[in-house]
C-alpha positions as CSV (number, residue, x, y, z in Angstrom):
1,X,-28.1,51.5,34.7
2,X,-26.0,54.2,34.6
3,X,-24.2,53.6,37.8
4,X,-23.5,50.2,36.8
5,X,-21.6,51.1,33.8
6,X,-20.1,53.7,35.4
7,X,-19.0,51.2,37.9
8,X,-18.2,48.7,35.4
9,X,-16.0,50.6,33.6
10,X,-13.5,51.3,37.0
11,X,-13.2,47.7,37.0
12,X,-12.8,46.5,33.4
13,X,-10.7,47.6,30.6
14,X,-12.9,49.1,27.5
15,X,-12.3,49.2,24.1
16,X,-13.4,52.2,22.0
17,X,-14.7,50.3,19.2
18,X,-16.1,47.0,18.5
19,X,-14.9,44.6,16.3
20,X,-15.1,41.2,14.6
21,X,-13.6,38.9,16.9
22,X,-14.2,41.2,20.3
23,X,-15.1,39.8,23.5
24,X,-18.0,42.2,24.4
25,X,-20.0,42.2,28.2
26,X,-23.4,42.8,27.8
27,X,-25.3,44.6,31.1
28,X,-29.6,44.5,30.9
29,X,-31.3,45.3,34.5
30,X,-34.3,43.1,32.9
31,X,-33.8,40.4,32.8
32,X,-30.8,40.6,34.8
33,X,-28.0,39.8,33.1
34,X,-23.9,40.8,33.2
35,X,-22.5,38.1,30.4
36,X,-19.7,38.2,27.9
37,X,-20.2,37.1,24.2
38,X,-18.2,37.1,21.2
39,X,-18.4,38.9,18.1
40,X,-18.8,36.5,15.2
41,X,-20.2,39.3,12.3
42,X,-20.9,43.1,12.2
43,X,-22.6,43.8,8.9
44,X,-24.6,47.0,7.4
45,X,-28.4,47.2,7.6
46,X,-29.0,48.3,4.2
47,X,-32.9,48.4,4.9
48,X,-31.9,51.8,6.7
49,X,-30.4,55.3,5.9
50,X,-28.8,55.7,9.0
51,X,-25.5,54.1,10.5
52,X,-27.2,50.9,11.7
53,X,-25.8,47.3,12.0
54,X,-26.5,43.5,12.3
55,X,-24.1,42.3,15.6
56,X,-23.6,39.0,15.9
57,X,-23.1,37.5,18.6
58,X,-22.3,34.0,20.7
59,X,-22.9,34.3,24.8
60,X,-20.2,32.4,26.1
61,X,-22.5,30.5,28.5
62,X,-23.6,26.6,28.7
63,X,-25.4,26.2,26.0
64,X,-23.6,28.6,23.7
65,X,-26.8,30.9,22.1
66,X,-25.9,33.0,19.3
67,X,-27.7,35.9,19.1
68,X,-28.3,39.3,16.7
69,X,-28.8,42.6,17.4
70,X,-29.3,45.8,15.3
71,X,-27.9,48.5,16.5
72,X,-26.2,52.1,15.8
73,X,-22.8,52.8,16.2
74,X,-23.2,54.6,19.6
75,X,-25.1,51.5,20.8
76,X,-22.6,48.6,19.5
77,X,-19.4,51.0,21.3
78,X,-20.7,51.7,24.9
79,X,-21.2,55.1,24.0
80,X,-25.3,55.1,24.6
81,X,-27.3,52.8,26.4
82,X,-30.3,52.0,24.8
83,X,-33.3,49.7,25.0
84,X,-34.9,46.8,23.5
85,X,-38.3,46.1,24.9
86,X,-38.7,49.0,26.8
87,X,-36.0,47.4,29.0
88,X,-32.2,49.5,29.6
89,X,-29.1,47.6,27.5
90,X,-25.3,48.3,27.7
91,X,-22.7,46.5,25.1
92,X,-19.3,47.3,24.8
93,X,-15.9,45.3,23.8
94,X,-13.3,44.7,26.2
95,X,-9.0,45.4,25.8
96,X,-7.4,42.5,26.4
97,X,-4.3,44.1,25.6
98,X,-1.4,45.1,28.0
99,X,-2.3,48.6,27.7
100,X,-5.9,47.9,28.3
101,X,-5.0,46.0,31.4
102,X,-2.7,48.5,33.0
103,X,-4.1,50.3,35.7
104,X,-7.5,49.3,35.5
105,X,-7.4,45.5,36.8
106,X,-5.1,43.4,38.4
107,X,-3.8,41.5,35.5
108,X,-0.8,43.2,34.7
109,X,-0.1,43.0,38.4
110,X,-0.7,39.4,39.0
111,X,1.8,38.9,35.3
112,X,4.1,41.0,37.6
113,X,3.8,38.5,40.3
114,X,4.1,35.4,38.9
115,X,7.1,36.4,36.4
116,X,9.0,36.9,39.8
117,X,8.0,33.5,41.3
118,X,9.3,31.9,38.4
119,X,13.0,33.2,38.6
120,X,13.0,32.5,42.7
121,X,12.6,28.8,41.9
């Protein structure tokens, strides 16, 4: 699991934190899974005395399942994988911004790109 985020995160553009509203990918290696969900709520567990928290959570797939987790801080950042089920878990929100982008995909290259097309025409 470990290599896969490591790979994952020359690809993709990572946030440091996670927020309502965020677009995080999810990585399991069982089941399988590499999906992107959105962050509808992050609220307190008050039932512990640690940092823990209530994500949740819609997978943007066909149907739309919304889902909650509860996790620690270093689990709902991408700082820690962690399990659930005895089975490895990564989450962590992706930068859409134009600083996220930069370097790391080839969004802000494409932009590039097409911006040019445009004035040619």
């Amino acid at each position: 699991m470990l290599k896969i985020v490591e790979e994952l995160k020359q690809l993709i553009p990572f946030k440091e934190t996670t927020d309502i509203g965020d677009i995080i990918l999810i990585v399991a290696k069982e089941p399988q899974l590499l999906a992107y969900a959105h962050v509808n709520d992050i609220e307190r567990d008050t039932s512990r005395k640690d940092e823990w928290w209530h994500i949740h959570f819609t997978m943007l797939a066909i149907p739309l399942q919304k889902l909650t987790w509860t996790l620690r801080t270093d689990q709902m950042t991408g700082q820690e994988i962690f399990t659930m089920g005895g089975e490895e878990r990564f989450i962590k929100a992706v930068d859409f911004s134009e600083k996220g982008d930069a370097g790391k995909s080839g969004i802000t290259k494409t932009k590039k790109k097409i911006s040019t097309l445009k004035r040619v025409k």
